[in-house]
TIMINU-737253 format. One line per 4 residues: for each residue x, y, z of C-alpha. Coordinates in nm, 2 decimals. Layout:
N
X Y Z | ...
//
This chain:
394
0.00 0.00 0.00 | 0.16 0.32 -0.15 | 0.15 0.59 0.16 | -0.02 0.95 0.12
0.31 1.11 0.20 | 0.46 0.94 -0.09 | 0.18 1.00 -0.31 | 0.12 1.34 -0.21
0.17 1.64 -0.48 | 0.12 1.99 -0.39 | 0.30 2.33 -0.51 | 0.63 2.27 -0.27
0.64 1.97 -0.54 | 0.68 2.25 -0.88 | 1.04 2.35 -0.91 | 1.00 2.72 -1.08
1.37 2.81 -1.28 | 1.46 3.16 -1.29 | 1.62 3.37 -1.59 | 1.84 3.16 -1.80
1.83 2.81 -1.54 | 1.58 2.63 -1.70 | 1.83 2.65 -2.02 | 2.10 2.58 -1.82
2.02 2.28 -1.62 | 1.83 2.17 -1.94 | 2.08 2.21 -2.27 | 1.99 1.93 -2.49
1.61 2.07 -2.52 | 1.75 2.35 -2.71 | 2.05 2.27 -2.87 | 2.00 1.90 -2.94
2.29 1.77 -2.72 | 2.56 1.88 -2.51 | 2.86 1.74 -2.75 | 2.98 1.82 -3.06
2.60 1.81 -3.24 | 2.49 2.09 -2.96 | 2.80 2.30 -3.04 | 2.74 2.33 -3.42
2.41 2.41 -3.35 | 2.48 2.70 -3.09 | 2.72 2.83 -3.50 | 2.40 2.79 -3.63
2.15 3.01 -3.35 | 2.37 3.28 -3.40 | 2.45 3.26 -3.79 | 2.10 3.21 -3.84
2.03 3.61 -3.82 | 2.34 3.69 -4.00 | 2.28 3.45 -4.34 | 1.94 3.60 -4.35
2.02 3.94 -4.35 | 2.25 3.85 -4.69 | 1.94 3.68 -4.80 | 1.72 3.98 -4.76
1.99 4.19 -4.95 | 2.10 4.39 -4.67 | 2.43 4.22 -4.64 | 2.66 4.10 -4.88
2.84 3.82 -4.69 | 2.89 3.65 -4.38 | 3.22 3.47 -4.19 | 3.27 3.24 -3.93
3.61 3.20 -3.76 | 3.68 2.90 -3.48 | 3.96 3.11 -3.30 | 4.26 2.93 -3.12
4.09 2.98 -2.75 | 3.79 2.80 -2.84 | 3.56 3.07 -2.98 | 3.39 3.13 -3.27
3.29 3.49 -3.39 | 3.02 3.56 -3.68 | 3.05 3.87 -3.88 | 2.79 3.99 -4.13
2.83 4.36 -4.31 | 2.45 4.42 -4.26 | 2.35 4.78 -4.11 | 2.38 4.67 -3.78
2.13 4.53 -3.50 | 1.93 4.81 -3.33 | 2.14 4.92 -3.05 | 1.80 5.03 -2.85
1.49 4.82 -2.73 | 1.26 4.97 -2.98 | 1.12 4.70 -3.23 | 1.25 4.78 -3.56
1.24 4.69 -3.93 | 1.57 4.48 -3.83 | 1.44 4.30 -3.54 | 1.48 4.40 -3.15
1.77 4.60 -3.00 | 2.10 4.40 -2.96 | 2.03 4.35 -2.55 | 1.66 4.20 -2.60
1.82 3.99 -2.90 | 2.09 3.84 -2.62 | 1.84 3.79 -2.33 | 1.54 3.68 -2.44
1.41 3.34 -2.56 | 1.26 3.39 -2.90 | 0.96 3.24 -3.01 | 0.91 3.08 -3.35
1.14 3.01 -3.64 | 1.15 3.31 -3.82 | 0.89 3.39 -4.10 | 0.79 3.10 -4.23
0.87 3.17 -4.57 | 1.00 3.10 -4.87 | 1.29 3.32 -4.87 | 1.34 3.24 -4.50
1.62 3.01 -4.43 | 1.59 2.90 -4.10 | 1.89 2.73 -3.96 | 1.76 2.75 -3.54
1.73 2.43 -3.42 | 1.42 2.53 -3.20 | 1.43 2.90 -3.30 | 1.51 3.01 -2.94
1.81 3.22 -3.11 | 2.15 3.37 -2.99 | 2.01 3.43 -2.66 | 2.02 3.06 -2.56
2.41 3.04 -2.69 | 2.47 3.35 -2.46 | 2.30 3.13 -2.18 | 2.58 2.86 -2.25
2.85 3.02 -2.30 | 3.10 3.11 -2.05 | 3.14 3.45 -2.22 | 3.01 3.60 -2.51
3.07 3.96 -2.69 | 2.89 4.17 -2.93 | 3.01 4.45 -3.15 | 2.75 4.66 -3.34
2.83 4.90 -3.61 | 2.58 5.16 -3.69 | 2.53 5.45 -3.81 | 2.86 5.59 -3.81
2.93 5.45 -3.42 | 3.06 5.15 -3.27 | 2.92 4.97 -2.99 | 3.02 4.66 -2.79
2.89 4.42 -2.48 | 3.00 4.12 -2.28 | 2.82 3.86 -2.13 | 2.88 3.57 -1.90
2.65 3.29 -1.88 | 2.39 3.46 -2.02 | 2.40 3.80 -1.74 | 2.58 4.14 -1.90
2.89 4.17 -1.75 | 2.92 4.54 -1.94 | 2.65 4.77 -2.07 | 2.60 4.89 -2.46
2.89 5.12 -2.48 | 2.99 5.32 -2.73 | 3.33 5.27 -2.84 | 3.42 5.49 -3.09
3.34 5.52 -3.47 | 3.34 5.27 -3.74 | 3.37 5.24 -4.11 | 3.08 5.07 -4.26
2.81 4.89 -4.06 | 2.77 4.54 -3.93 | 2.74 4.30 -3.65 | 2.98 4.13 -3.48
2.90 3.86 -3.23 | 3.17 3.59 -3.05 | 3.11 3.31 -2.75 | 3.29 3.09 -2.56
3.11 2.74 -2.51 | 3.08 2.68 -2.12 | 3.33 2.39 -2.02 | 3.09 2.34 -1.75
2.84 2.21 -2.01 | 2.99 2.10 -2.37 | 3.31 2.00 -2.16 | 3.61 1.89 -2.35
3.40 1.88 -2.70 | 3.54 2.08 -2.95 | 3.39 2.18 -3.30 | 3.40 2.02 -3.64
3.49 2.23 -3.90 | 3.40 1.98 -4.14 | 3.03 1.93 -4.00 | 3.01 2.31 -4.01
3.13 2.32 -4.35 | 2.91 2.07 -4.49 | 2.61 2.26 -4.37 | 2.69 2.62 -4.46
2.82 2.45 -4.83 | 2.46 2.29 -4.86 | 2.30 2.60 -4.80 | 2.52 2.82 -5.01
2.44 2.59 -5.31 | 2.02 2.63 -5.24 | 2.09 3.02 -5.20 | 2.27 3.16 -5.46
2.32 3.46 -5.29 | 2.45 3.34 -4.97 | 2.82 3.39 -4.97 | 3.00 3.27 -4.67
3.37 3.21 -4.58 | 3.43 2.96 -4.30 | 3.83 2.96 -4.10 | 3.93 2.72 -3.86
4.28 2.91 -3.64 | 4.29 2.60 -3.45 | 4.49 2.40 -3.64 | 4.90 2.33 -3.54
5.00 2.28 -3.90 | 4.82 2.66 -4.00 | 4.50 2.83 -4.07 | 4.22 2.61 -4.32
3.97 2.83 -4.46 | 3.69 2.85 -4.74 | 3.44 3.02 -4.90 | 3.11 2.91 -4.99
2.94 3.06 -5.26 | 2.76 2.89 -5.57 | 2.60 3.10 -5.85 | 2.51 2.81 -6.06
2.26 2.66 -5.75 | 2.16 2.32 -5.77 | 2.33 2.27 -6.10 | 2.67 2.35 -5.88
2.51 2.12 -5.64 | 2.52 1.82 -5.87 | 2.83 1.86 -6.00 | 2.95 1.85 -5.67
2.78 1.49 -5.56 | 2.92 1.39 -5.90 | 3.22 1.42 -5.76 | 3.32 1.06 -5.87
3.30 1.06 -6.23 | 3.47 1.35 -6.47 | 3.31 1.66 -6.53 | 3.01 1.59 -6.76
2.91 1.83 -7.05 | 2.69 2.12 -6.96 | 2.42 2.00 -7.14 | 2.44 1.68 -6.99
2.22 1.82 -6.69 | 1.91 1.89 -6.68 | 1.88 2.22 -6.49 | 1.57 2.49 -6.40
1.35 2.70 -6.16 | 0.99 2.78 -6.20 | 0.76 2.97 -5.99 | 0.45 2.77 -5.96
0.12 2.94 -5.78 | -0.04 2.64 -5.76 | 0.20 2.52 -5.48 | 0.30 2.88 -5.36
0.65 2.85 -5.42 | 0.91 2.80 -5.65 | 1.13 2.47 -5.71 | 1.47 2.45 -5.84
1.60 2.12 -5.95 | 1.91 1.97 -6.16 | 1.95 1.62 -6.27 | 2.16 1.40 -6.49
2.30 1.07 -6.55 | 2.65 0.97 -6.50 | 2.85 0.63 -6.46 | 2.87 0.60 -6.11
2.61 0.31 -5.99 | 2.36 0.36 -5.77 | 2.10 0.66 -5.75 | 2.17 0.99 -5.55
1.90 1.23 -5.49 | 1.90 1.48 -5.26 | 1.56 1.71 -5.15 | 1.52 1.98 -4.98
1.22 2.13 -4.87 | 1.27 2.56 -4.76 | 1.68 2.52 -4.77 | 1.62 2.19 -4.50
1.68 1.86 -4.61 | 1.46 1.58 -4.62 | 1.42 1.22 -4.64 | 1.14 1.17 -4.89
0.81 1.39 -4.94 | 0.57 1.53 -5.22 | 0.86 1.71 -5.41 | 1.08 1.37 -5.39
0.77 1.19 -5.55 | 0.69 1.43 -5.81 | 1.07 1.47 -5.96 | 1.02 1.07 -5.97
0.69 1.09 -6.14 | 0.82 1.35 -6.41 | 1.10 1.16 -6.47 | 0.92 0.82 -6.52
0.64 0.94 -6.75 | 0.91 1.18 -6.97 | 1.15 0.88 -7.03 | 0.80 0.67 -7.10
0.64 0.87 -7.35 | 0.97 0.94 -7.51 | 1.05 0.59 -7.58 | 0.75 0.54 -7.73
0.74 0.84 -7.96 | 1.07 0.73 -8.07 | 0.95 0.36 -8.13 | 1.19 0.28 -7.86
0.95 0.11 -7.67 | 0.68 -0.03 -7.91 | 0.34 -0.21 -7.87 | 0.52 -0.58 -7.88
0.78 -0.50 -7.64 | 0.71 -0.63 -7.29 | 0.60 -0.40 -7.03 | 0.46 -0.16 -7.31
0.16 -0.10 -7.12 | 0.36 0.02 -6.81 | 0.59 0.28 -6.76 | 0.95 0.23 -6.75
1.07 0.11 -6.36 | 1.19 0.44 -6.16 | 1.42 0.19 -5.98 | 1.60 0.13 -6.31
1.55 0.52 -6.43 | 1.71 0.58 -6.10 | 2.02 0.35 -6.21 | 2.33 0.63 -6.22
2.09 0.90 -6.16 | 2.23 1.22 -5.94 | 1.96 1.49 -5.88 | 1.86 1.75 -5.62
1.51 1.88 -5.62 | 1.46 2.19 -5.34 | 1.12 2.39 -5.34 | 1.07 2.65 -5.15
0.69 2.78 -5.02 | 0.53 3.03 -4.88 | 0.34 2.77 -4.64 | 0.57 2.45 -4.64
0.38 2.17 -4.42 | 0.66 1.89 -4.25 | 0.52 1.56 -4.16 | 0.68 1.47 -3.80
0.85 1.68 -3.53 | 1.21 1.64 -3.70 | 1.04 1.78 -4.04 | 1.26 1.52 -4.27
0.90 1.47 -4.51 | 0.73 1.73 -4.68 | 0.37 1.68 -4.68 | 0.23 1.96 -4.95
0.01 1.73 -5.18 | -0.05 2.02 -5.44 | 0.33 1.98 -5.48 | 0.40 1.68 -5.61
0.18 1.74 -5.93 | 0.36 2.08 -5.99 | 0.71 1.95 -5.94 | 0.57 1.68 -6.15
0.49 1.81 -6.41 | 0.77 2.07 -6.43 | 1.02 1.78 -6.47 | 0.78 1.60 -6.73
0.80 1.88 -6.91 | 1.13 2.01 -6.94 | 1.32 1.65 -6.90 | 1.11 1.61 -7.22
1.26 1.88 -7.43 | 1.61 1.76 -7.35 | 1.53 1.41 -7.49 | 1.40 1.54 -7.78
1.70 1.81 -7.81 | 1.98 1.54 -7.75 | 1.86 1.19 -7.90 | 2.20 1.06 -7.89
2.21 1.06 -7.51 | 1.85 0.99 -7.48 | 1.90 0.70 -7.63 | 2.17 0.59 -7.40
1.98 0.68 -7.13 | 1.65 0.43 -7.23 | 1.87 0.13 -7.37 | 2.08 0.17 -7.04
1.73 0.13 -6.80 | 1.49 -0.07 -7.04 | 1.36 -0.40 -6.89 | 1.52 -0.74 -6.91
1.36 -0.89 -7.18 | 1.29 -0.58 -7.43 | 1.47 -0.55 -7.76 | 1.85 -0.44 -7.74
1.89 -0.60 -7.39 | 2.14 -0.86 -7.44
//
């Protein structure tokens, strides 16, 4: 028999977390983990305001340095965060932006890219760092602040003046938390490379300072998109010709967005196709379906046109196999919409149904032109994924 004073639960039961504690005694609720996943993703909270303000054209670049005590400062050349607490067009004042949770993941849309794991933003990296700075330039000033743990050590100060404008902000992981766990730059570079080839605008340079044997640096930025983007997963064959791939965006209204895809075949084996649904990848969705779809009826109706696949040949009545289509196949398919709806917490499938007939058809349609424009290698491409059995199989 369980006892009453066992079983009872009043208010001296509720434990009530001041300030930043409930972050604190908590990490992995907001930044995923406390190793090396949950320190990439306190890069992300705060580069997260940064890339977008290059996105919304009113900065031309952002960099990320991992310095040699452990840090890592982000730099953008936008016109600066709001020094006061007023709300402005850029967002709150620098001190709300440090100290409060935010709520959300940005707007939502298509042009928002939103790299926040849970969008609580930089004020949840200032809560787990062991110091953190901030240097505003704006308006012809220059103004900085420290932080420790989340508290301000300093007030906004103005320092002096400064050519140009921009934000500057650097912290120092607590030990206390992330212990010994230092960054990847390779993780970090594999993420801000993925995004620079969805956003053609995005240019970002990424250093490590770390390193005994010098400095390692890059710089991220892809004008050619997901055509860029395929070349670079074809990494294992020689460079195709340009009009080997398949390459376009189109605004759809239907969907309420706009899809960019790129595609071709190669000789590697195996299939690699990569989605993305609002610059996030995924594991499968409406968009994934539809580029299949497109692809399956274009390569279809093609061989038949062509008397490549005639009335007498088995399987005429169905369309060709997307496994087989898929044979040597690299392609990555990202949309981008005003109202994107994720299946599941972790948002790895797009749910959209409208978009899986626009994507559809946009493939159908412009994978269909090429064959017709290039019958040497469309005819490679249906003799190399026609079913056992039909004529020129051997």
């Amino acid at each position: 028999m369980v006892s009453e004073e066992v079983t009872r639960y009043d208010a001296s039961r509720i434990e009530v977390l001041e300030g930043w504690e409930a972050v604190r005694k908590r990490p992995g609720m907001y930044v995923g983990s406390t190793g090396e996943y949950g320190l990439s993703r306190m890069v992300f909270e705060v580069a997260d305001r940064a890339v977008n303000e290059v996105l919304a054209d009113r900065a031309t670049s952002v960099d990320i340095t991992l310095t040699p005590d452990g840090g890592v400062c982000v730099a953008d050349d936008g016109p600066g965060i709001p020094i006061d607490g007023t709300e402005g067009a850029c967002g709150p004042g620098l001190e709300a932006l440090l100290t409060r949770m935010r709520t959300g993941t940005g707007t939502g849309g298509r042009r928002d890219v939103p790299l926040s794991f849970c969008g609580a933003g930089p004020g949840v990296v200032n809560a787990l760092s062991r110091r953190m700075t901030a240097e505003v330039r704006r308006d012809g000033g220059r103004w900085v602040q420290e932080y420790a743990r989340g508290v301000a050590v300093t007030p906004v100060t103005e320092v002096g003046a400064a050519a140009g404008s921009g934000t500057t902000m650097a912290f120092w992981p607590d030990a206390d938390i992330f212990g010994a766990t230092e960054l990847s730059f390779d993780g970090l570079e594999e993420t801000f490379r993925e995004l620079s080839f969805l956003n053609r605008g995005l240019d970002i340079s990424l250093s490590d300072l770390r390193r005994p044997d010098g400095p390692r640096s890059v710089r991220l930025r892809f004008p050619g998109g997901t055509r860029d983007f395929v070349d670079f997963l074809d990494g294992c064959t020689t460079a195709s010709a340009p009009g080997d791939t398949i390459a376009f965006e189109h605004d759809d209204s239907r969907m309420s967005g706009v899809m960019e895809v790129a595609f071709r075949w190669c000789g590697c084996p195996g299939e690699r196709v990569r989605s993305f649904a609002n610059s996030r990848p995924t594991k499968d969705g409406t968009h994934e379906a539809g580029f299949r779809d497109g692809v399956t009826a274009a390569v279809t109706a093609y061989a038949r046109e062509q008397g490549l696949l005639t009335p007498t040949d088995p399987g005429f009545a169905t369309d060709f196999a997307t496994d087989r289509i898929g044979e040597g196949l690299t392609a990555v398919v990202s949309v981008k919409l005003d109202r994107p709806d994720f299946a599941g917490p972790t948002r790895g499938v797009l749910g959209n149904a409208d978009v899986r007939a626009c994507v559809g058809d946009a493939v159908q349609d412009h994978l269909g032109r090429w064959l017709r424009e290039h019958p040497q290698q469309a005819a490679a491409v249906i003799s190399r994924h026609r079913a056992p059995g039909q004529p020129g199989d051997r």
